[in-house]
PAPALO-523827 format. One record per residue (C-alpha): x, y, z; residue in one letter. Coordinates in steps of 0.5 Angstrom, whole numbers. Last residue first. Example, Ala and Ser with C-alpha at 12.3 -4.5 7.8 and 13.67 -1.06 7.14 Angstrom:
2
{{27,-2,14},'S'},
{{25,-9,16},'A'},
END
This chain:
84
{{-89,267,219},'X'},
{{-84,263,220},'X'},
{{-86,259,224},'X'},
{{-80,259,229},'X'},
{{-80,267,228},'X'},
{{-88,267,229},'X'},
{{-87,263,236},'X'},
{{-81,268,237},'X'},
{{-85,274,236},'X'},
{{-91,271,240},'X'},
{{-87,269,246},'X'},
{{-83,276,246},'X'},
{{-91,280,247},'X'},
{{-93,275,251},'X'},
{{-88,276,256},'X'},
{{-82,272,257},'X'},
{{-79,270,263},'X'},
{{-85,267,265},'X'},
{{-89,269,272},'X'},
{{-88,267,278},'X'},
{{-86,260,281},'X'},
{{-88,255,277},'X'},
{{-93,250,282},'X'},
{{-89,244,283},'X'},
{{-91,238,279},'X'},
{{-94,232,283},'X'},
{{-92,226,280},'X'},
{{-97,221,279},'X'},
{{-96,214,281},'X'},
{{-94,209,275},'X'},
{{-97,204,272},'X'},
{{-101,198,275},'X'},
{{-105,198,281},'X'},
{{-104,199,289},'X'},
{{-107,197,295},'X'},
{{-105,200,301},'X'},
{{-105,195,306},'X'},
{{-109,195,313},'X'},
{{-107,188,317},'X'},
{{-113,187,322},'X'},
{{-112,181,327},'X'},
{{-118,179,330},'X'},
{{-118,177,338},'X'},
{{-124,172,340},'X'},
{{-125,173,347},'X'},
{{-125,167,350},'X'},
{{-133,165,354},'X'},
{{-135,160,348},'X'},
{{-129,157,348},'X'},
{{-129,156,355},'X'},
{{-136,153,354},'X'},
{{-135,148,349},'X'},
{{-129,145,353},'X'},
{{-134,144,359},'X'},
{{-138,140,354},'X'},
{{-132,136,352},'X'},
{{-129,135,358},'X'},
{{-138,133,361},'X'},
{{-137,128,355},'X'},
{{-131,126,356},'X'},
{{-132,123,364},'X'},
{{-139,120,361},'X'},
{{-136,116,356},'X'},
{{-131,115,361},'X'},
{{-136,112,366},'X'},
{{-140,109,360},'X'},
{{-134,105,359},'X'},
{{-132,104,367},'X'},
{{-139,101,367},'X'},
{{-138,95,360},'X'},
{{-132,93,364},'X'},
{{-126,93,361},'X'},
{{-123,86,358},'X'},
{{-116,87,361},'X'},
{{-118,83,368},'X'},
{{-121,79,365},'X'},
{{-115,76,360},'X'},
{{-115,78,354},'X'},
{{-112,73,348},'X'},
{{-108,75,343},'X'},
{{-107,71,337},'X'},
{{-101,67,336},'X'},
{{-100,67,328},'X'},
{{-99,61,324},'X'},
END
C-alpha cells in the first residue's frame, strides 16, 4: 500500500490567486509579444562563391610580338615535316 498525499487548506490554492497568476502570465506574455516585436531583426549574410565541378580556365599570356619564323620559314619547315 502506498501513503497517498493529502493537501492541506492551506496547500490547496485559491481558485482567485489562480486567476490572479493566470492573469499575471497572460499580461507577461502579452508584454513579451510586444518586446519581440519592438527588436531589430538582425540578418546574417554570408556570401559564397559557388563553384562547380572541373578545372578554373587559365588565362594564357598574350604572346608577345611576332614569331620567330615568318611565314615564309613556317611553310617551308611544314612542307619539310610533310614531305611535300
Amino acid at each position: 500500500m502506498y501513503n497517498k498525499h493529502i493537501m492541506n487548506e492551506e496547500e490547496i490554492p485559491d481558485s482567485e490567486d489562480q486567476k490572479a497568476q493566470q492573469k499575471r502570465w497572460k499580461e507577461e506574455a502579452d508584454q513579451l509579444k510586444k518586446d519581440l516585436k519592438k527588436r531589430p531583426k538582425q540578418v546574417q549574410v554570408r556570401k559564397v562563391p559557388i563553384k562547380f565541378g572541373g578545372l578554373a580556365k587559365t588565362k594564357k599570356p598574350p604572346s608577345s610580338g611576332p614569331s620567330p619564323m615568318d611565314s615564309d620559314e613556317r611553310d617551308a619547315f611544314l612542307r619539310r615535316q610533310l614531305g611535300l
